[in-house]
VEXBA-788728 format. One line per field, with one value per residue (C-alpha): residue in one letter; x, y, z; residue number from 1. Coordinates in steps of 0.5 Angstrom, whole numbers, plus 500, padded with zeros to 3 digits. Layout:
! residues N
res: (A / ...)
c1: (X / ...)
c2: (Y / ...)
c3: (Z / ...)
n: (NUM / ...)
! end
This chain:
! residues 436
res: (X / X / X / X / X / X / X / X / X / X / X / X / X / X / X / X / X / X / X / X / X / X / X / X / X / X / X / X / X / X / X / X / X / X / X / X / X / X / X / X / X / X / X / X / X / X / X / X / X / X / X / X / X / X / X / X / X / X / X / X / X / X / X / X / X / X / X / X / X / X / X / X / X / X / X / X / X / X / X / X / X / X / X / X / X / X / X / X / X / X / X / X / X / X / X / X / X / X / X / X / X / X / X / X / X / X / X / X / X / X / X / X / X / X / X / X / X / X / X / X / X / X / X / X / X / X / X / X / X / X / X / X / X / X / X / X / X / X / X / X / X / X / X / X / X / X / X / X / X / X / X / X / X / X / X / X / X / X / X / X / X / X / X / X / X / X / X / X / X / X / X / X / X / X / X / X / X / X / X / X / X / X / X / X / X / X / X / X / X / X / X / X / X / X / X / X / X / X / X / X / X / X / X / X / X / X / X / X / X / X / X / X / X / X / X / X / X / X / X / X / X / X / X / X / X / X / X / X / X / X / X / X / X / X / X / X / X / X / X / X / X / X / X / X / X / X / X / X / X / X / X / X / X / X / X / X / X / X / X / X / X / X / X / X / X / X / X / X / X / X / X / X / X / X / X / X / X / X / X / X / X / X / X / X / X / X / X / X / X / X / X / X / X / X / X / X / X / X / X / X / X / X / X / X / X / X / X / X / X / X / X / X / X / X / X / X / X / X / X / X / X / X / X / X / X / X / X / X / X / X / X / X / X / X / X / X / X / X / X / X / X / X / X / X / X / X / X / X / X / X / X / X / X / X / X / X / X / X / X / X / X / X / X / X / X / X / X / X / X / X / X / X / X / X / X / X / X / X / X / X / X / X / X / X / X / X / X / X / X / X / X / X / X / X / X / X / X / X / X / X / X / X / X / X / X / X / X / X / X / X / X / X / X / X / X / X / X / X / X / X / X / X / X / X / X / X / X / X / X / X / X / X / X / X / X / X)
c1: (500 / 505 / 509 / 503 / 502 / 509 / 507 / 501 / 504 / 506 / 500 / 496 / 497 / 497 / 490 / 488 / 491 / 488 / 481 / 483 / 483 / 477 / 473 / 471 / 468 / 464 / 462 / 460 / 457 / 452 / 450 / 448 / 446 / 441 / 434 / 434 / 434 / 438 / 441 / 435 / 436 / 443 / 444 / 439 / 442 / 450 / 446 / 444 / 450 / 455 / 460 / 461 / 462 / 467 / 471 / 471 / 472 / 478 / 481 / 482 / 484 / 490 / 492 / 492 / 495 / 501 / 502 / 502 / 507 / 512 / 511 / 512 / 518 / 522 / 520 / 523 / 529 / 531 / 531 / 534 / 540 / 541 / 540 / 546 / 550 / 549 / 555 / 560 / 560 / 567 / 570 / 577 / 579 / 585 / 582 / 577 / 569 / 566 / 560 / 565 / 568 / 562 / 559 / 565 / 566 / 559 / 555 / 561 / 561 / 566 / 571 / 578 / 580 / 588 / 589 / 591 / 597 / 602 / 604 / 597 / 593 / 597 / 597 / 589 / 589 / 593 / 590 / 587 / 580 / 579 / 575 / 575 / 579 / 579 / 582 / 578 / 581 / 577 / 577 / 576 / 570 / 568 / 562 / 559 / 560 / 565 / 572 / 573 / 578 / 579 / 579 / 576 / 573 / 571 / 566 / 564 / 562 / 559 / 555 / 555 / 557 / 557 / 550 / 555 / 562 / 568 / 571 / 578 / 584 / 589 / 590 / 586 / 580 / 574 / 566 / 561 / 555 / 548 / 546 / 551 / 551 / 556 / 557 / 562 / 568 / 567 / 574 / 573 / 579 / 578 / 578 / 582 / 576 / 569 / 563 / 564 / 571 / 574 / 579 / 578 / 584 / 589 / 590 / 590 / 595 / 590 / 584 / 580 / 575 / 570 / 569 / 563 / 557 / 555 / 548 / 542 / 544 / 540 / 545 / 551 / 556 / 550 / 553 / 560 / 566 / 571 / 577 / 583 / 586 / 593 / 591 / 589 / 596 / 599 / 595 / 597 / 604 / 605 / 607 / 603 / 603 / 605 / 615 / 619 / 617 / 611 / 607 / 602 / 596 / 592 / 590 / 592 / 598 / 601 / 607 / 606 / 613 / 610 / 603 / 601 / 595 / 588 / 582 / 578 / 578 / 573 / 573 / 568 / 570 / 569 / 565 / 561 / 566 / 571 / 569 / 567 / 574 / 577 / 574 / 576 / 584 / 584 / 580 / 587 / 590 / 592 / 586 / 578 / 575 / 566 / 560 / 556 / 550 / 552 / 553 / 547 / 543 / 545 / 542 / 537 / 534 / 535 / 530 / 527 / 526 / 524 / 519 / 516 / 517 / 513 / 508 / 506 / 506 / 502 / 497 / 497 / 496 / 491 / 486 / 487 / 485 / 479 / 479 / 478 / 473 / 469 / 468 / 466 / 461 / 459 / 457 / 455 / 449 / 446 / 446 / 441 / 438 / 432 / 431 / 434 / 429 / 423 / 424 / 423 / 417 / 414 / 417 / 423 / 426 / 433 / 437 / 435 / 438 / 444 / 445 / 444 / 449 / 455 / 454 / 454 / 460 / 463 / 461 / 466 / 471 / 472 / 471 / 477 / 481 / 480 / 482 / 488 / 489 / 489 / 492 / 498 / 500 / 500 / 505 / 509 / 511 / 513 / 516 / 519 / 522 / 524 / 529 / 533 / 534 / 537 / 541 / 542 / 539 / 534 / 527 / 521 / 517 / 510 / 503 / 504 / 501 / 504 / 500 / 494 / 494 / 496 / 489 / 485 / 487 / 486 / 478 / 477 / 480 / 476 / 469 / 469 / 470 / 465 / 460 / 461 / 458 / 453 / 451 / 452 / 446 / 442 / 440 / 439 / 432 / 426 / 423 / 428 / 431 / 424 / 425 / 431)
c2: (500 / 505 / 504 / 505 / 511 / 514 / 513 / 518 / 524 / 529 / 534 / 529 / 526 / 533 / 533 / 528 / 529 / 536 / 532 / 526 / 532 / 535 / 529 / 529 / 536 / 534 / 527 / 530 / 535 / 531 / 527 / 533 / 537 / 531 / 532 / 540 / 547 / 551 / 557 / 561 / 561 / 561 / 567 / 571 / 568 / 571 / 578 / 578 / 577 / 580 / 583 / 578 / 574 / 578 / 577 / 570 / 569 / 574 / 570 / 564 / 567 / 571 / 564 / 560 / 566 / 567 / 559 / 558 / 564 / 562 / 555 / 557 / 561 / 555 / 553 / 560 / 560 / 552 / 555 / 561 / 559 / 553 / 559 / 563 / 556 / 555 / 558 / 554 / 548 / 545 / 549 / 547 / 550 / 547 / 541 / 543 / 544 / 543 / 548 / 553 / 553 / 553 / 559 / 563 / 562 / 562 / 566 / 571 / 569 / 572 / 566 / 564 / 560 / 555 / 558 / 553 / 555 / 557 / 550 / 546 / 553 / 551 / 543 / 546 / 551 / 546 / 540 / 539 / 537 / 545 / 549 / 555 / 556 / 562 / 564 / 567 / 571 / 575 / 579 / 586 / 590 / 597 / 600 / 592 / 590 / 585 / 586 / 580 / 579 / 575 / 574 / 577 / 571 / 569 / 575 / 574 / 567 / 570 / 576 / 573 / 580 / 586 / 591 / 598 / 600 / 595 / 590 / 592 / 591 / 594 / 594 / 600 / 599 / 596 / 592 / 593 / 589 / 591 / 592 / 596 / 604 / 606 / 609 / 608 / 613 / 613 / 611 / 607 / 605 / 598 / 597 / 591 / 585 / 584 / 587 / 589 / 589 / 592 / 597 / 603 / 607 / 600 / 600 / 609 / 606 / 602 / 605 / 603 / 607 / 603 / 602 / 597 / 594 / 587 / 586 / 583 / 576 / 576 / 573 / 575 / 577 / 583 / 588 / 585 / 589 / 585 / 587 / 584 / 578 / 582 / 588 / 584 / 581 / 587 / 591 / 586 / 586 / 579 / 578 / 580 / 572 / 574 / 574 / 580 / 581 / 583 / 588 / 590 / 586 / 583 / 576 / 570 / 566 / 566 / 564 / 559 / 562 / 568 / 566 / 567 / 562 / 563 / 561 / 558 / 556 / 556 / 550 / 549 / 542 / 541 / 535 / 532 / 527 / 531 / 535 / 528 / 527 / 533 / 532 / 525 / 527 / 533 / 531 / 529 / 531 / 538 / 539 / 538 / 539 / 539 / 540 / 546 / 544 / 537 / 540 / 545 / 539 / 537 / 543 / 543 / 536 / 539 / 545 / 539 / 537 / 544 / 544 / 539 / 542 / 548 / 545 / 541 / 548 / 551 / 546 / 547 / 554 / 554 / 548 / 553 / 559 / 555 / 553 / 559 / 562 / 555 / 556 / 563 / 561 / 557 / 563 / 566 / 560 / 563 / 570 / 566 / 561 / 564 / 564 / 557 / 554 / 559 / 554 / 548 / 551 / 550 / 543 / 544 / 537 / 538 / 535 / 541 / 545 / 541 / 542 / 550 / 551 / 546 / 550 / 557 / 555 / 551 / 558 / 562 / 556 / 557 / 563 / 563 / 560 / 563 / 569 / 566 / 564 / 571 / 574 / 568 / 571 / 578 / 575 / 571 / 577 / 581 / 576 / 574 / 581 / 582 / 575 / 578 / 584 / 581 / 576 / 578 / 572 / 573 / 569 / 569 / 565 / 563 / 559 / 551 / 545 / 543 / 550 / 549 / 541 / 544 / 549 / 543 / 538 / 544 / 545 / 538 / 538 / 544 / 542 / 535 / 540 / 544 / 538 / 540 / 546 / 544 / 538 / 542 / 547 / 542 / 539 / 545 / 547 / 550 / 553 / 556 / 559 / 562 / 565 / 568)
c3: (500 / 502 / 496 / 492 / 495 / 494 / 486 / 487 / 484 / 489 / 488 / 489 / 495 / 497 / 495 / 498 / 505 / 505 / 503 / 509 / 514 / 513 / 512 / 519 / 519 / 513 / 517 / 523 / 519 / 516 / 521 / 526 / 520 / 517 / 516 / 518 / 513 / 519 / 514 / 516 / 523 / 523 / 519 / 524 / 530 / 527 / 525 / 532 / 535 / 530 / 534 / 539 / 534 / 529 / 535 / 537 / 529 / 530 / 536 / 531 / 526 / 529 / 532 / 525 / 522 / 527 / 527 / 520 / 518 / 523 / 520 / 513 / 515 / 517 / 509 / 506 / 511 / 508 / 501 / 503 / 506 / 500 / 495 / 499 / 497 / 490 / 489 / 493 / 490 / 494 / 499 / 503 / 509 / 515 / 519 / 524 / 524 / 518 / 520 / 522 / 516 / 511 / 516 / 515 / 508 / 505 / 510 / 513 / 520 / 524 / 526 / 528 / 523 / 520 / 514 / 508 / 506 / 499 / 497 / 499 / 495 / 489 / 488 / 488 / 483 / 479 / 479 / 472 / 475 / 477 / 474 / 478 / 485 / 489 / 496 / 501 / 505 / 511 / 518 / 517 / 515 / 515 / 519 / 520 / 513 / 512 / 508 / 503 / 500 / 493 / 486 / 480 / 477 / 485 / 485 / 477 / 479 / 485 / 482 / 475 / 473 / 476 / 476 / 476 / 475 / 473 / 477 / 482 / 478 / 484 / 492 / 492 / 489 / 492 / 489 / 494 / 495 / 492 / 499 / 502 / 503 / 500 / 493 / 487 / 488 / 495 / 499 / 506 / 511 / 513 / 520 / 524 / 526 / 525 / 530 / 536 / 537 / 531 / 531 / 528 / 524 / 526 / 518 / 516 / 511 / 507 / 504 / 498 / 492 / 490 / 483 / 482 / 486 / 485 / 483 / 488 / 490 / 496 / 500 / 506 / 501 / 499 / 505 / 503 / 500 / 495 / 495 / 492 / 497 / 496 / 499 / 505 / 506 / 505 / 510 / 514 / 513 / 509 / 503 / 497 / 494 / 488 / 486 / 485 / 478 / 480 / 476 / 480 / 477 / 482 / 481 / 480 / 478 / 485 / 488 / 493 / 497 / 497 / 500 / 506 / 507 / 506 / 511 / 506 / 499 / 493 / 489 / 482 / 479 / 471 / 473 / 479 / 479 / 479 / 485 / 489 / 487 / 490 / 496 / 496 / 495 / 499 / 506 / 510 / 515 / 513 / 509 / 510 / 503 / 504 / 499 / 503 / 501 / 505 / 512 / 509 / 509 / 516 / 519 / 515 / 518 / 525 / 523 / 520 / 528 / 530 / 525 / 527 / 534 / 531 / 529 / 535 / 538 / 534 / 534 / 541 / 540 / 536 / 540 / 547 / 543 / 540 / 546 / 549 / 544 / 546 / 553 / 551 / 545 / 552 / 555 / 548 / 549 / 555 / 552 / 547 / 551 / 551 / 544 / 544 / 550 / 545 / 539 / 544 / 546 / 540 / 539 / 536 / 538 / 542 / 537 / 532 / 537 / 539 / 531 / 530 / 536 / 533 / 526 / 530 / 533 / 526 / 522 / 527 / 526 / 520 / 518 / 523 / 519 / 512 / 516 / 519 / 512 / 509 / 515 / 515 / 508 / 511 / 517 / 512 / 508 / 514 / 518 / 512 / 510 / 519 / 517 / 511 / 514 / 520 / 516 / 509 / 507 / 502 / 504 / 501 / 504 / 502 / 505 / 501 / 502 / 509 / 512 / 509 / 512 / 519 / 518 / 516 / 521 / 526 / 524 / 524 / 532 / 534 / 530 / 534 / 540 / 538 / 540 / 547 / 548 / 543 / 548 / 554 / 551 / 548 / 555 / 559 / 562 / 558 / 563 / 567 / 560 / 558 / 566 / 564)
n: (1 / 2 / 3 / 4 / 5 / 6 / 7 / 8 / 9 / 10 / 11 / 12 / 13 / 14 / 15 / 16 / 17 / 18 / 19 / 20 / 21 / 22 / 23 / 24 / 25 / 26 / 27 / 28 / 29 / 30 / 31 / 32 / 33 / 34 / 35 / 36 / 37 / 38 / 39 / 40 / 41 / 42 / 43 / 44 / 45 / 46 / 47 / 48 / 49 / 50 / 51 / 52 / 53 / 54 / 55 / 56 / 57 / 58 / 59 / 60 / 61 / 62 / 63 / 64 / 65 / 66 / 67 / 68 / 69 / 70 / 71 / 72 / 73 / 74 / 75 / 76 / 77 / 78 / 79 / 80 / 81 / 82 / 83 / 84 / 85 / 86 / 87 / 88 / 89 / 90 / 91 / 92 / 93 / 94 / 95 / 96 / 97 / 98 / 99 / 100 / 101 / 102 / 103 / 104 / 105 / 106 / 107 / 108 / 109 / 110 / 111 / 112 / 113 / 114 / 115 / 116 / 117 / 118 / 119 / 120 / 121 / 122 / 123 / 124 / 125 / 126 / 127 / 128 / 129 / 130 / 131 / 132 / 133 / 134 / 135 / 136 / 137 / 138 / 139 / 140 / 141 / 142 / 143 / 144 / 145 / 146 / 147 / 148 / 149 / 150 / 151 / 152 / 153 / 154 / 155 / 156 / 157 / 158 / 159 / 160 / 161 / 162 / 163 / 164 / 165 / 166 / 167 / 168 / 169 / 170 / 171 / 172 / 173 / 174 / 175 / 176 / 177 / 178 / 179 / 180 / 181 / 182 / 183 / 184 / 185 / 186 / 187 / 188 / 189 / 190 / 191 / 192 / 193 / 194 / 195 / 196 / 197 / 198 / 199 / 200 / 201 / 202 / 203 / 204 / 205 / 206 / 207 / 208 / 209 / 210 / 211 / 212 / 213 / 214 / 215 / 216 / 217 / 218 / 219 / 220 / 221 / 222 / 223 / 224 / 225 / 226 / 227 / 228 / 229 / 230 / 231 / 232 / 233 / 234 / 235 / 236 / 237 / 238 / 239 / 240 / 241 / 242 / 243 / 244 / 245 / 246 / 247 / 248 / 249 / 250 / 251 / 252 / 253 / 254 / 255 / 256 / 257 / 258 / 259 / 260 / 261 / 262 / 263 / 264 / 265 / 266 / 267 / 268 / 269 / 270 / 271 / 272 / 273 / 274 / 275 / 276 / 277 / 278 / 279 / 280 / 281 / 282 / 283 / 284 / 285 / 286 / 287 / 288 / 289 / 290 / 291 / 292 / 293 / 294 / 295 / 296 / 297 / 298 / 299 / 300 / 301 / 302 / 303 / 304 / 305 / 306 / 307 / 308 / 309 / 310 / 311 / 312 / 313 / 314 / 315 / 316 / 317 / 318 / 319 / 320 / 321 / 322 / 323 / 324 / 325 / 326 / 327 / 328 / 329 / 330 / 331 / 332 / 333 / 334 / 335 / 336 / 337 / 338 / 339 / 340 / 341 / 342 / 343 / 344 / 345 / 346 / 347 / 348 / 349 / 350 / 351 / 352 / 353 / 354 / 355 / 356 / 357 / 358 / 359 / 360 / 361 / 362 / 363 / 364 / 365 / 366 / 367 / 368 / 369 / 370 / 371 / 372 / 373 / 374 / 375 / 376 / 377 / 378 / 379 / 380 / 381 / 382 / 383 / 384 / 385 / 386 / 387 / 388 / 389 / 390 / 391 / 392 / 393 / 394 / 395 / 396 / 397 / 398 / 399 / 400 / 401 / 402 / 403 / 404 / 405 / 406 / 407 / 408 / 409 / 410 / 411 / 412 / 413 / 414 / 415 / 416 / 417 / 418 / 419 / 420 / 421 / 422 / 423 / 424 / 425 / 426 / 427 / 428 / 429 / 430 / 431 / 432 / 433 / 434 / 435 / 436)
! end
C-alpha cells in the first residue's frame, strides 16, 4: 500500500490529505446537520450576535494566521540558506569543523580559522579536474560590512557579472555589494575585525574606492565589500602572494612561496565527478574539503525536527484559543438560551437545537480559519522581510500544502469539539431558560 501511495503523483497525495483532513467536519456535518434547513435561522442568530461573533472568529484566525506564518518561514528560511550555497560547490579549509568553515566562507560569520597554505592552494588551483578556485580571505570589515578578500573570477562566479561599474583591477579598488550603502567612487579605510571588536584606524594606511557593485544575489555577500586577496595580506604586513617580478596586476597565478595562506578555498569542478574526487583527494590531515549543500542538509534536518516541534506547538495553540473561543460560545449560548428554549417550546426536537448550535459555533471556526489564511499571507510577508533584513539571507517564504493541512486538520479537531458545547446547551431546562 505504502509503495503504492508513493507512485501518487505528489499533488495529488496532497490533495487527498487535505480531503482526509476535512472529512470529519463533513461526517459530522452530515449527520447532525441530516434532515434539517437551519440556513434561515443560522443567519438570523450570527446577525444578531455579530459582534461577539466577529470577535470570536478574529480570535482564531490571528491564531491560525501566526502559526502558519511561522511554519512557512522554516520552509522559506531552507530554501533561502541553500539558495545562498548554490555558488559554493566544493570549499577547503584547514582540518576543523565542517559548519564553521561553511558558516564563515559562505555565509561571512566571524570565525578564527587555520589558513591553507601556498603549497596546498597550488596543488588545488593546478589540478587538472578544477575549473575555478579561489581564496577566501576574511577578518576585517567597515561600519559591520565584512571586507573579503578574493579574485575577480570569484566574484563573476558570485555575481554573474556586476550590475555597475567595473570590477577591481588593483590593491586600492573595491565591488561592493547590492545592499551595501556606499556608492561608486567613495573610499572607505577598512577597520581590523568584525562587529564589535573592530578596530578602527588599525589600518590608516590602506583605503580602497569602489569601482562596482555586484547586483542582488539575495545573500550574506550582498552587504559585503570585495577587494583583492593581496591588498589584504598587504594591510596585514604579509607577503602579497605573488614574486618580485610582480606588475602589479591582482589575480592569479600565485607564487606558493609568496602565499601567506588563506582560511577557505572556493573550488568548482569540470565534472561531478571530478568534484567528488576533489574532496576524496584533499580530505586529509591537513586539509578538509566539504560540498556546503551536504552540511547544509544536515542543519536542515534539525530544522526539520523543530519544524515538527513548531507544528506540535502551533497545533496546540490553535486548540487552546479555540478552546477558549468555545468556552465563551458556552456563555455566548445563555445569551441565546431563551431563544433556543422559545424554539423547543414550539416543539423544535433537542436535536435540532444541538445542530444550530454546532453550525454556530463550526460557522465562526471556519470563518476563523480562512482569516488566518488571508492573515498567515500577510504574517509571512513581513516576518519574511524581518529575516532577510536581520541576515541577509533572501527569504521568501509562502503559505504551501504542508500549511493548509495544518488548518485543515485544525478545524476537523476544533468541529468535534464544538459537539461540547452544543451537547451542554441542547439539554439545558426549557422553563428555566424562557424564565430568564
Amino acid at each position: 500500500m505504502s509503495e503504492l501511495w508513493r507512485q501518487v503523483p505528489a499533488l495529488a497525495q496532497d490533495v487527498v490529505l487535505l480531503l482526509a483532513l476535512l472529512a470529519p467536519t463533513a461526517l459530522i456535518g452530515l449527520v447532525v446537520l441530516r434532515g434539517f434547513a437551519l440556513a434561515p435561522l443560522l443567519g438570523g442568530l450570527l446577525r444578531r450576535q455579530t459582534a461577539i461573533s466577529a470577535v470570536f472568529a478574529a480570535l482564531i484566525a490571528v491564531s491560525v494566521g501566526l502559526g502558519v506564518g511561522l511554519i512557512a518561514q522554516e520552509r522559506g528560511l531552507r530554501q533561502g540558506t541553500a539558495r545562498a550555497a548554490d555558488r559554493f560547490d566544493l570549499v577547503i579549509a584547514a582540518p576543523g569543523s565542517e559548519i564553521t568553515a561553511m558558516l564563515a566562507a559562505v555565509y561571512l560569520q566571524p570565525s578564527d580559522m587555520a589558513l591553507v597554505d601556498g603549497e596546498t592552494y597550488d596543488r588545488i588551483a593546478g589540478h587538472p579536474g578544477v575549473r575555478l578556485v579561489a581564496p577566501i580571505g576574511f577578518g576585517d570589515s567597515w561600519n559591520g560590512a565584512p571586507v573579503v578578500g578574493t579574485t575577480s573570477d570569484f566574484v563573476r562566479h558570485l555575481s554573474g557579472g556586476l550590475d555597475e561599474g567595473r570590477m577591481f583591477s588593483t590593491e586600492g579598488e573595491a565591488v561592493a555589494g547590492a545592499r551595501l550603502p556606499i556608492a561608486i567612487g567613495d573610499r572607505f579605510e577598512p577597520a581590523h575585525g568584525t562587529g564589535h571588536g573592530a578596530e578602527e584606524g588599525a589600518h590608516e594606511e590602506a583605503a580602497y574606492e569602489v569601482v562596482g557593485r555586484m547586483p542582488l544575489t539575495g545573500t550574506p555577500w550582498d552587504r559585503a565589500l570585495l577587494v583583492p586577496i593581496e591588498s589584504v595580506w598587504s594591510v596585514h604586513g604579509l607577503a602579497n602572494g605573488h614574486g618580485d617580478d610582480w606588475t602589479g596586476a591582482v589575480g592569479p597565478p600565485f607564487d606558493p612561496s609568496r602565499f601567506p595562506g588563506t582560511p577557505a578555498v572556493m573550488v568548482r569542478a569540470q565534472s561531478l565527478g571530478a568534484t567528488y574526487g576533489l574532496r576524496a583527494e584533499f580530505t586529509d590531515d591537513r586539509t578538509m574539503a566539504f560540498f556546503p549543500g551536504t552540511v547544509l542538509a544536515r542543519l536542515h534536518a534539525l530544522m526539520g525536527d523543530i519544524r515538527q516541534a513548531m507544528s506540535v506547538l502551533a497545533v496546540i495553540t490553535q486548540v487552546l484559543v479555540t478552546a477558549g473561543v468555545l468556552a465563551g460560545l458556552m456563555m455566548l449560548t445563555r445569551l441565546i438560551a431563551r431563544r433556543l428554549a422559545l424554539l423547543r417550546a414550539l416543539g423544535a426536537p433537542r436535536r435540532f437545537v444541538f445542530a444550530l448550535t454546532w453550525s454556530f459555533a463550526v460557522t465562526l471556526i471556519l470563518a476563523g480559519a480562512a482569516g488566518g489564511l488571508i492573515l498567515g499571507i500577510g504574517a509571512t510577508a513581513a516576518i519574511s522581510a524581518a529575516i532577510t533584513a536581520r541576515t541577509d539571507i533572501l527569504v521568501r517564504a509562502s503559505l504551501g500544502w504542508p500549511e493548509l493541512h495544518l488548518v485543515a486538520g485544525f478545524v476537523s479537531l476544533t468541529a468535534l469539539l464544538a459537539l461540547v458545547p452544543a451537547y451542554l446547551t441542547m439539554n439545558r431546562p426549557v422553563i428555566a431558560d424562557l424564565r430568564g
